[in-house]
N, C-alpha and C positions, 0 to 999 in steps of 0.2 A: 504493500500500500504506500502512498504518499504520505509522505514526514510533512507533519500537522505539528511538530514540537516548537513551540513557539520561541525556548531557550534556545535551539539551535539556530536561528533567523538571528537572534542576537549578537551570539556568536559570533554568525559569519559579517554581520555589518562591524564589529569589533574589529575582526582579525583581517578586514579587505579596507585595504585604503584607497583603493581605486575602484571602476567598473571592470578594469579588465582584471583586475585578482578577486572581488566579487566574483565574477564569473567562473575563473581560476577554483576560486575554491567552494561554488556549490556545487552543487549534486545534480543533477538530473532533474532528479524531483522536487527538490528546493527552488530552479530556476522557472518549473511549470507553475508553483506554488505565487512565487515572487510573475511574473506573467499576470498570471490571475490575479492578485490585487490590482496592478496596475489597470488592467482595462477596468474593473469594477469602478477604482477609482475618476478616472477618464469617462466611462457611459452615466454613472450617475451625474455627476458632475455637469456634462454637456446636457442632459434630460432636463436636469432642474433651471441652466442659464437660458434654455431655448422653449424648455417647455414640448419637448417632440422628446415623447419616452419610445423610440424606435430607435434606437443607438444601437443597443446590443443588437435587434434585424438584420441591419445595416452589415455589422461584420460577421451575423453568424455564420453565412457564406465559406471564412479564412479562417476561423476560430478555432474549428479541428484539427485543419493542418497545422497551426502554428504549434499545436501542445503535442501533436503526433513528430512533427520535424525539432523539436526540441529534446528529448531523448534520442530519435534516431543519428543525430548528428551531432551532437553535446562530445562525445568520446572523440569526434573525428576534429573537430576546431579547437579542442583543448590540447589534443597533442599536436595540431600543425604551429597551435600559437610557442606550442612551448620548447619546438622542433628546431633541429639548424633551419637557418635562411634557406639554402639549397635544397630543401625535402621537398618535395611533390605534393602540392596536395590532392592530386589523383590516386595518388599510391598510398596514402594516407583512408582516403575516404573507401577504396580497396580494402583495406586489412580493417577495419576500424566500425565498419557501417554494417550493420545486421539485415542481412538480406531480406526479411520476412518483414523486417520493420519497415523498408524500402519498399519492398512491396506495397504493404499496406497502406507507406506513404503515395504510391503512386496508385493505387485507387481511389484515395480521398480526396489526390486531385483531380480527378476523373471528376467526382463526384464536387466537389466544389465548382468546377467548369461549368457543369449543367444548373448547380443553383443560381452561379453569381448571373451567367445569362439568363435566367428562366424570373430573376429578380429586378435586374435592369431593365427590359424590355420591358416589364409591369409597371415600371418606374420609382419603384421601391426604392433604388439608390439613392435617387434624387434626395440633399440634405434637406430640402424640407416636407419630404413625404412620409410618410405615419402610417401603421397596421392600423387599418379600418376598424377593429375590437378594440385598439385604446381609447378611442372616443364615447363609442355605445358605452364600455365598464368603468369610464371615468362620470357619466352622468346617473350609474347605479351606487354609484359609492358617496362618504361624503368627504372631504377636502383633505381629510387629514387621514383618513382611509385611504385616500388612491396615493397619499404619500409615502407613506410602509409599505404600500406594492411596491411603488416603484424603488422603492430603496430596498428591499429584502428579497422580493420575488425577483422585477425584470435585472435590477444589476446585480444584487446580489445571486441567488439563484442561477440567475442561467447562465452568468458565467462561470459559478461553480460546477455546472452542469457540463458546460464545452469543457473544462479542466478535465474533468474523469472520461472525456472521449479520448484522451492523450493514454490511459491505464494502458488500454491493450499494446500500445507501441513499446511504455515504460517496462513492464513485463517479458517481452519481448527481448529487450535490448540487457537484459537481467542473467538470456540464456545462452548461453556458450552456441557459437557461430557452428552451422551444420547446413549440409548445399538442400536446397529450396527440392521439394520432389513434384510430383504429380499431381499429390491433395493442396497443395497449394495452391497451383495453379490452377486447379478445378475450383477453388473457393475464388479466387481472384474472378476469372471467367464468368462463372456465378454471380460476381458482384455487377461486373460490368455491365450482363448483360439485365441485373436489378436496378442500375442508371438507366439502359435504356429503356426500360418499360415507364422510368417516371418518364422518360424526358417524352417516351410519346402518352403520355397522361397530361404531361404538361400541356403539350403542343395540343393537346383536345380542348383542354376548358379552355385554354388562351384562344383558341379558336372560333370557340365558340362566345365566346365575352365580346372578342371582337364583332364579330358579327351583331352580337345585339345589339351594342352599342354605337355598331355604324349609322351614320345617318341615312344612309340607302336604306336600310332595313326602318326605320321609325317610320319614315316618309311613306315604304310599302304597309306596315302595318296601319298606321291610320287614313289611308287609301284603300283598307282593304284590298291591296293585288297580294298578300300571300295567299301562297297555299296551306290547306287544312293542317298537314304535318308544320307547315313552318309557323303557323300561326298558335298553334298548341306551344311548340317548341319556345315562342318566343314568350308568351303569355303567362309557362311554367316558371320562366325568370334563371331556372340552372338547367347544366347541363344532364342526360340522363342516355346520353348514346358514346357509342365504342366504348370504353373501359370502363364509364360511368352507369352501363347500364346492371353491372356485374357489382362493381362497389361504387359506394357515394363518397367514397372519398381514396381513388386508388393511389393517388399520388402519395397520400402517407402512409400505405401500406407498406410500398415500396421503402420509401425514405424507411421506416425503421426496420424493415428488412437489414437495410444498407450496415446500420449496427449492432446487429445481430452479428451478419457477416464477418463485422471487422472483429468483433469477439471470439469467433469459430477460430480465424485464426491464429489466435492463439493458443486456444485446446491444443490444434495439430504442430504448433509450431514452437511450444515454450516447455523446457524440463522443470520448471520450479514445480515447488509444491500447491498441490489442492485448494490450500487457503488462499494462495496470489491468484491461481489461475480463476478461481471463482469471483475476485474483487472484478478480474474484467468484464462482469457481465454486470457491475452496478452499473455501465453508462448507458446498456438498453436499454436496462429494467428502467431505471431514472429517465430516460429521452421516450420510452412505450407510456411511464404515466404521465407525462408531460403533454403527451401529444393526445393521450383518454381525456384529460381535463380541458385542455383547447377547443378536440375536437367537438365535446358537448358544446361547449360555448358558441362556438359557430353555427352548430347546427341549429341552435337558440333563438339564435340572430336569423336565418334562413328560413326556418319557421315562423316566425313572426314576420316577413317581409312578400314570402310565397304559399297561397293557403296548400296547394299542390303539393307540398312539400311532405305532408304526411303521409300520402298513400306514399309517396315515390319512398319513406323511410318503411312502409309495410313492406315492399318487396324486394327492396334491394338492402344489403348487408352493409354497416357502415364502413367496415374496411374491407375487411377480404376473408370469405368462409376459412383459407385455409390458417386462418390463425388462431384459429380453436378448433378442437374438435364438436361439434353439433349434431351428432344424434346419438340415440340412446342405446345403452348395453346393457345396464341392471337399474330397479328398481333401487338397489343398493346406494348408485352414486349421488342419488339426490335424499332419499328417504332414511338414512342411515349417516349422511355429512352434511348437507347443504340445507336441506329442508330444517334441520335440528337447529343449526349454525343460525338462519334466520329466523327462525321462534326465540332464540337465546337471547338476540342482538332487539330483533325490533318486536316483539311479543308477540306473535301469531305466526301461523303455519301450521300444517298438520304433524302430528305424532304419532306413527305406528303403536299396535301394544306395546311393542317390546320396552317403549321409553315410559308408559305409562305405571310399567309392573318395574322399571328401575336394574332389567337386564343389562343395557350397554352403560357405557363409559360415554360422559359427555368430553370425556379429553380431545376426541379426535374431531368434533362439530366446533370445538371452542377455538379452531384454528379460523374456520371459517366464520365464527363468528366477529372473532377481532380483525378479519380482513374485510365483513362490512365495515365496521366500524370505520375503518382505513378509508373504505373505498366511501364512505358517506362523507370524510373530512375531505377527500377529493375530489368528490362528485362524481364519482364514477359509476356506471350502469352499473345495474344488479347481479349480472353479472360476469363484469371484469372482474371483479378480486380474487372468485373464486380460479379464476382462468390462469389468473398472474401467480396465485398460489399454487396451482396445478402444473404450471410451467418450473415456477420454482423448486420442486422438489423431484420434474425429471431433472433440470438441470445440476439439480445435487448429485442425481444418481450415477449421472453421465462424466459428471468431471471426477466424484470418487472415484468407479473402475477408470475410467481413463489414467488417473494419478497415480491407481496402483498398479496396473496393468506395464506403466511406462517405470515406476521403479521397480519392480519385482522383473519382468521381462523383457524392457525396450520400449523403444518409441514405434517398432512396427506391429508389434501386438498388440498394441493399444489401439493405432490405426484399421487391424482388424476388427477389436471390437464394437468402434465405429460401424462399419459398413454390415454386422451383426446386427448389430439394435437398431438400427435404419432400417434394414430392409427384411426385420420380422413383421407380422403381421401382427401376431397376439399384441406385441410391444408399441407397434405405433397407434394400435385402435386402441390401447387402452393405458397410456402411459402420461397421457392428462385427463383424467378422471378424478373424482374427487372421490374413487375407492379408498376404501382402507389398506388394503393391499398394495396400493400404488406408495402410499404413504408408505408404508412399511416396507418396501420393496426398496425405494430412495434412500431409509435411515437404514436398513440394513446394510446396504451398500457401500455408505457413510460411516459405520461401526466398523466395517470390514476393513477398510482403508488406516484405520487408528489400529486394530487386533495388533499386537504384537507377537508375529510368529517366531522372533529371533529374539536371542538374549542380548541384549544392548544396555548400556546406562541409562537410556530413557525406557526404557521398556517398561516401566511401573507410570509413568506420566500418559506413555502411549495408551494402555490400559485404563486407566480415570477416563481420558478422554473416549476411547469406546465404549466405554459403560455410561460415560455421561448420555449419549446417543442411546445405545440402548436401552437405557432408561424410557427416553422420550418415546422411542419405538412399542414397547413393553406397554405404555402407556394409553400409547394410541389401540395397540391390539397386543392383549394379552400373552396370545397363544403364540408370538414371537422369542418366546424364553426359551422354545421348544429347539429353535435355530442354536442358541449358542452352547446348548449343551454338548453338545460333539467337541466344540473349541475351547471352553471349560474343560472338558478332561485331556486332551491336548495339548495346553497348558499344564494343569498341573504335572501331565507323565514328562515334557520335556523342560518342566523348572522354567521357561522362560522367565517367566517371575517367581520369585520367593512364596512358596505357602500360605504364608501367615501376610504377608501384603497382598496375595491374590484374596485369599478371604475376608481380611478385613476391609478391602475396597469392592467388592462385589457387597457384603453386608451392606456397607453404610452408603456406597453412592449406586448399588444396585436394588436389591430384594426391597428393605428401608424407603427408598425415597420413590423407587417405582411405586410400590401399595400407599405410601404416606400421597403422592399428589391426586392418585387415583381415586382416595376416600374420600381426600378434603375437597375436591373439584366435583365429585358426583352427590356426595351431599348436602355443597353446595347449593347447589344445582336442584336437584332435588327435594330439599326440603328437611330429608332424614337422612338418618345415618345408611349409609349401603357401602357393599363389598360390593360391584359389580360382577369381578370374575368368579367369587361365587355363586350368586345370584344367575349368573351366563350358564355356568356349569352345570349347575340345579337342574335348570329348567331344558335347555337342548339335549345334557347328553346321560344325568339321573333321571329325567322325565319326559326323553326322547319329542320333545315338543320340533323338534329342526325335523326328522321323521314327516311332518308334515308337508315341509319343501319338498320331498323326494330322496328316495331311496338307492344307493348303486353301489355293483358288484366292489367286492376287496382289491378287483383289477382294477378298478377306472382311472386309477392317476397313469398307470403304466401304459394301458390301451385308449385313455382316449385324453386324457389331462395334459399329460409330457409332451405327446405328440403335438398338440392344441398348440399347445405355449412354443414351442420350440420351429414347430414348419418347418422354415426356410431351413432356419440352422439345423435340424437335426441330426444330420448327417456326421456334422462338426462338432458338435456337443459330443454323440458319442463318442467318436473318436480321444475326443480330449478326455470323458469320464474314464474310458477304458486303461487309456495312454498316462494318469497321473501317477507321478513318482515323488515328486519334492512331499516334505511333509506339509505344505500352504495347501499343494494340491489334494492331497491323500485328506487334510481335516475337511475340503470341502466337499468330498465325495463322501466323505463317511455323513456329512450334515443331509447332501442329499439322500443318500439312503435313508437315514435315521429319523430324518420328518416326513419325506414318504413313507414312511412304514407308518408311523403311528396315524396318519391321517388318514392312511387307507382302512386301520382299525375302524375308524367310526362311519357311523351308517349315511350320514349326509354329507356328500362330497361335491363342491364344486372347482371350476378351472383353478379361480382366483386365488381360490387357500395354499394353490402351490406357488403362487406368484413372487412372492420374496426369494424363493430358492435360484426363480433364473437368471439372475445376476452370477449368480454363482456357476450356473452352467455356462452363461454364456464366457465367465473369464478363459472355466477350462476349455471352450472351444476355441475362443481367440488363443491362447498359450500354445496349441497344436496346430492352427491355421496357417497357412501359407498361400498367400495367394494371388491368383492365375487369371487372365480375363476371360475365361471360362467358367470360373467364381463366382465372379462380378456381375456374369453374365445372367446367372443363373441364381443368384441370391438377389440379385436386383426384381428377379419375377414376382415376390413380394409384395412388393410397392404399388402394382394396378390392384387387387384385392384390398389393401389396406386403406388405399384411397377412396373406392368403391362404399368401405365401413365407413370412413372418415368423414365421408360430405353426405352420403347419398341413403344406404339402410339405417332405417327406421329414424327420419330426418326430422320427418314430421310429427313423430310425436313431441320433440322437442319446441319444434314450429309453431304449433296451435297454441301452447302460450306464449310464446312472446309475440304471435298476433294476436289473441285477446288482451293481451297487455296493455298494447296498443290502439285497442280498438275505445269506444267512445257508447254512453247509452245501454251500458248493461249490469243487469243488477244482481242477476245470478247465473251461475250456470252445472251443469249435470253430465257428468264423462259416464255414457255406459257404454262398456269396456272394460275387458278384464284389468282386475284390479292393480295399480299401480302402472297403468301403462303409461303413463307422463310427468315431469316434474310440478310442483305445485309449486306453492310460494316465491320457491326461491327462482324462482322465471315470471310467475306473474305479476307479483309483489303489488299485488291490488286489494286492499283490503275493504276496500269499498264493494266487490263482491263475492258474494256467496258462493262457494263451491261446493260442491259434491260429486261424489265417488263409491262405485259399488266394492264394498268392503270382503275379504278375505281372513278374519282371525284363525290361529290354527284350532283356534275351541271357541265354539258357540257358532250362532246362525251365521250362514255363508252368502252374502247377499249374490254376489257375484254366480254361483250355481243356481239359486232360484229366479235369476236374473236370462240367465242361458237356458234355461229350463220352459219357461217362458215370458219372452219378453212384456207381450200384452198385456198377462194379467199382473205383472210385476209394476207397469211401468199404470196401469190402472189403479192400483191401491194406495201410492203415492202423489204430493204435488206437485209436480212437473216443476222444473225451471223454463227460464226463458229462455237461454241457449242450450242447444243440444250436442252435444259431441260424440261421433260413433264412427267404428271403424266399417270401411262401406263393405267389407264380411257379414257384419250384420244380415244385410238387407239380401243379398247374395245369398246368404243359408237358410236364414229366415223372412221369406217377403212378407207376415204376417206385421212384422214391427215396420216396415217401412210404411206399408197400408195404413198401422193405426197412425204412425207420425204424421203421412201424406195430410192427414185430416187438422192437423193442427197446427203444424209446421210447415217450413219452406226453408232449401238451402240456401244457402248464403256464401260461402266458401269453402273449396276443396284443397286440401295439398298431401302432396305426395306425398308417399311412405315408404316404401321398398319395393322393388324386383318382386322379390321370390320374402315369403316371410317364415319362418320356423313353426310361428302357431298360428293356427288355419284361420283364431278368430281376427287375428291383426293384420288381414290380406287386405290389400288392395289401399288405395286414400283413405285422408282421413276427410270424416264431411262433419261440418258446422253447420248446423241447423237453427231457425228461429222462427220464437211462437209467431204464429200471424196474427195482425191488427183485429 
């Protein structure tokens, strides 16, 4: 990270009596630091003499290169300055300059090229032009309000903001010099061709701005000589064709693609540790929420200027489907994390039994709860937080194995396991989810990276910190304890740590503090005193209540689970399970054996329970892999399936709320359809109406069978809501419910759901229905 020591600033202003021994003797990161005050210094300053708080706009354009070019070339001007006269400084900038940092640098001028012209021609540059939103949010605030913006948020902030675009270069320039390979240049490539899609995004709206603003076009509009499409077009006031018809705002999808990108490269390009490599994804994550909170605001402003504006926000996706995943997989990810997380934070949503009889653990809802919380200080949709949360914990997952992969085996096993967990299936359709298992599958992974499998002087500190982790993990899901018991005894048979230190830090920062947060968080919560993982254990597996979910053979993880999860890679996993000899290896193969065994014990088994394990398989397949563009070829086949899951099956259950979310004039509504087939709350976040749902407890009356049983006399002995929501299987298996609805009802909207669907009842669209007048 960036030295923030403010005694060392002192220091160096102490010990430099010039600019060039200043120079001389800061750091790197001392000179990105000292940069940064300076412009802060400079944009508020001129903000407040001229009253045009667009300063920092103006140079956001150069901002990134100059903190990117200040690390990469800080090593190469220090040693020309401090060189004989006669040294080269080609030969210098040769041995001195980090090729990946160069890189990087010459992407971001790529990418600066397209802003600063895509900025100028707007007229942006011009010194006395101004971002159209600081006017509109200078006459919502009052005097001394829009003054603390502009002093903390626009100077302060964003240009602490452009600083941390500088990380990924600094990090970079950290790692001992190694020749540039192919994934580099695929990510470079990648990048560029992530400029060109803005720049033809750009080139769309500028196009279309122009036009409407031409005077030819005014003159034909109030003449009436357009045509029908052009008079719509003009009338709607934004654009809504080529790449705006897909997102409403592609040009920022792109851009923060852009630093994404520049963070990737450093996974494949930097040996430090885990901790460094994950600092370079603070300037996404920080520029992704930056641009969530803008983009509401604009769209604000768009809304209130074009009535049009809200259908066009029903059908088209604000940025870009692919940057969440949007349709549904279990009941689980909303009704067991999101939907809890929303009842906690903002006091309503539904609760299955299980939260009512005080079965689970609110520890793993309470993540999502405090990232409302976050996303309500930032205004951000319902839900982004969960999305950004979901991001953040694959990206935990990815940079551990990466970090341990690259110290335990090299930089090309780790490169393996890359193009492994890309191009699994299981892994990409469900590795942002708000499961529990996703969860646990990312700290597991995180635990694993800290295990100490060798005896070292840190090896008792290494250990604190994976039990700190597992801790957390334990917390979120119990039945994770079951995982490190293989590496538990492990340890103890090869001493890596002391006995009596392994026990006394498992007691007090393991067994202790995992049951001590578990209690005081659920009875919090709750009201009373409760043990969850007793209460869980009771009831699923002394009183077989999980029985109800379904029952499978003592083979199913072997015959139909492994294979699930595994796909693409299986081939390689085994190899590697078969192939392990190190003892890192041998502990993880014994853990897989050992928690598949015992899972396969119990009578209700699904994928997911084995999903914290693949991490594990997948390292031992990468640790065996070698590979061939026949590999590549062939583990890339993946990717059209996983995208197929990603955007397109079961899409629309997701859909139908956040178009009734949106929608205007409704005071209740009524999902028949088997039970849990959609997210509640935590997608509609309408509490202004009434929902209902045909209900499934594993004990007591079954609305959902007397429902399917028959719909007429079911839907006869109840009050109807006004909106109706049914999957068009209904009416397909039974036309007797369409009949009665036909009489009282009328559709209103359809959207798609899936190809082909697994249960017969959720074939086909879904339809929106409503009472007639």
């Amino acid at each position: 990270m960036l030295n923030f020591n403010l005694n060392s600033y002192f220091d160096l202003l102490k010990h430099s009596g010039s600019l060039k021994l200043l120079y001389l003797n800061a750091s790197s990161d001392q000179l990105m630091v000292i940069a940064c005050i300076y412009n802060i210094l400079w944009t508020y300053s001129l903000s407040e003499i001229t009253g045009n708080v667009s300063q920092v706009d103006r140079v956001w354009t150069v901002l990134p290169l100059l903190y990117t070019a200040i690390p990469t070339f800080d090593l190469a001007i220090k040693t020309y300055l401090q060189a004989p006269q006669s040294t080269s400084l080609v030969d210098v900038l040769k041995i001195t300059v980090n090729q990946r940092a160069l890189l990087l640098l010459a992407l971001q001028f790529i990418w600066s090229s397209r802003l600063t012209f895509n900025t100028a021609r707007r007229g942006l540059m011009a010194f006395a032009s101004e971002d159209y939103r600081w006017p509109i949010l200078k006459k919502k605030l009052n005097w001394w309000q829009f003054k603390l913006l502009n002093l903390f948020f626009i100077a302060i902030a964003q240009n602490i903001l452009h600083l941390l675009t500088g990380l990924p270069a600094f990090v970079l320039t950290k790692t001992p010099q190694y020749d540039i390979n192919r994934n580099d240049y695929f990510l470079f490539t990648l990048g560029v061709m992530n400029i060109f899609g803005e720049f033809i995004a750009d080139n769309q709206q500028y196009a279309y701005q122009s036009w409407k603003h031409a005077e030819s076009t005014i003159v034909a509009y109030n003449n009436g000589t357009l045509t029908k499409e052009e008079k719509k077009k003009y009338t709607d006031g934004f654009n809504t064709s080529g790449l705006f018809a897909v997102s409403r705002h592609p040009n920022f999808a792109f851009e923060q693609t852009n630093w994404w990108i520049w963070a990737l490269l450093v996974v494949l390009g930097s040996k430090q540790p885990a901790e460094e490599i994950l600092s370079t994804f603070i300037s996404p994550i920080s520029m992704s929420l930056l641009f969530e909170c803008s983009t509401r605001f604009t769209e604000s402003i768009t809304s209130s200027k074009y009535p049009n504006y809200k259908n066009y926000k029903k059908k088209v996706a604000i940025i870009a489907l692919s940057y969440a995943t949007r349709t549904f997989f279990q009941p689980d990810e909303y009704f067991q994390a999101l939907e809890v997380g929303h009842w906690m934070y903002y006091g309503y949503g539904h609760l299955t039994w299980e939260w009512k009889d005080g079965l689970r653990s609110v520890m793993y809802p309470a993540i999502y709860a405090i990232g409302y919380l976050l996303g309500d200080f930032l205004s951000l949709p319902i839900t982004a937080s969960p999305r950004l949360i979901n991001a953040l914990l694959a990206t935990l997952q990815d940079v551990a194995l990466l970090a341990f992969l690259r110290r335990d085996y090299g930089n090309d096993k780790a490169k393996n396991y890359l193009l492994l967990t890309f191009t699994n299936v299981y892994d990409l359709y469900t590795r942002h989810r708000s499961l529990s298992n996703t969860a646990e599958a990312a700290l597991t992974s995180c635990a694993l990276y800290y295990w100490p499998f060798k005896r070292t002087e840190d090896a008792s500190k290494q250990l604190a910190k994976a039990l700190v982790v597992i801790v957390i993990s334990v917390a979120v899901r119990p039945t994770n304890a079951l995982v490190w018991i293989p590496f538990a005894l492990q340890l103890i048979y090869r001493r890596t740590v002391e006995f009596k230190t392994f026990v006394f830090l498992s007691a007090s920062i393991g067994s202790l503090s995992s049951l001590a947060i578990i209690v005081f968080l659920d009875s919090l919560v709750y009201g009373r005193l409760v043990i969850t993982p007793i209460t869980f254990i009771e009831a699923n597996i002394l009183n077989s209540i999980s029985h109800f979910y379904g029952t499978n053979s003592v083979f199913y993880y072997f015959i139909q689970g492994w294979p699930l999860l595994l796909n693409t890679s299986a081939i390689y996993a085994i190899k590697g399970f078969i192939q392990a000899r190190t003892p890192n290896e041998k502990c993880l193969q014994y853990t897989i054996i050992f928690v598949t065994l015992v899972y396969s014990l119990l009578a209700h088994k699904e994928w997911r329970f084995i999903q914290p394990l693949l991490p594990f398989a997948m390292v031992l397949a990468a640790s065996k892999m070698h590979i061939t563009r026949k590999i590549v070829i062939l583990l890339s086949l993946g990717i059209l399936p996983a995208l197929y899951l990603m955007t397109t099956h079961m899409r629309g259950q997701v859909e139908v709320m956040e178009w009734l979310s949106a929608s205007d004039n409704i005071s209740s509504v009524g999902f028949y359809m088997p039970c849990h087939s959609t997210p509640w709350q935590s997608h509609l976040h309408r509490p202004d109406i009434s929902l209902y749902s045909l209900q499934c407890p594993p004990i007591g009356y079954n609305e959902e069978d007397a429902f399917y049983a028959s719909p007429q006399v079911f839907m006869k002995g109840k009050q109807m809501e006004d909106i109706v929501v049914v999957f068009e299987a209904l009416f397909l298996d039974l036309p007797d419910s369409l009949e009665y609805l036909g009489k009282k009802y009328h559709p209103i909207h359809r959207i798609s759901n899936s190809i082909i669907h697994e249960d017969s009842r959720r074939r086909g669209d879904i339809v929106i229905l409503k009472r007639n007048v």
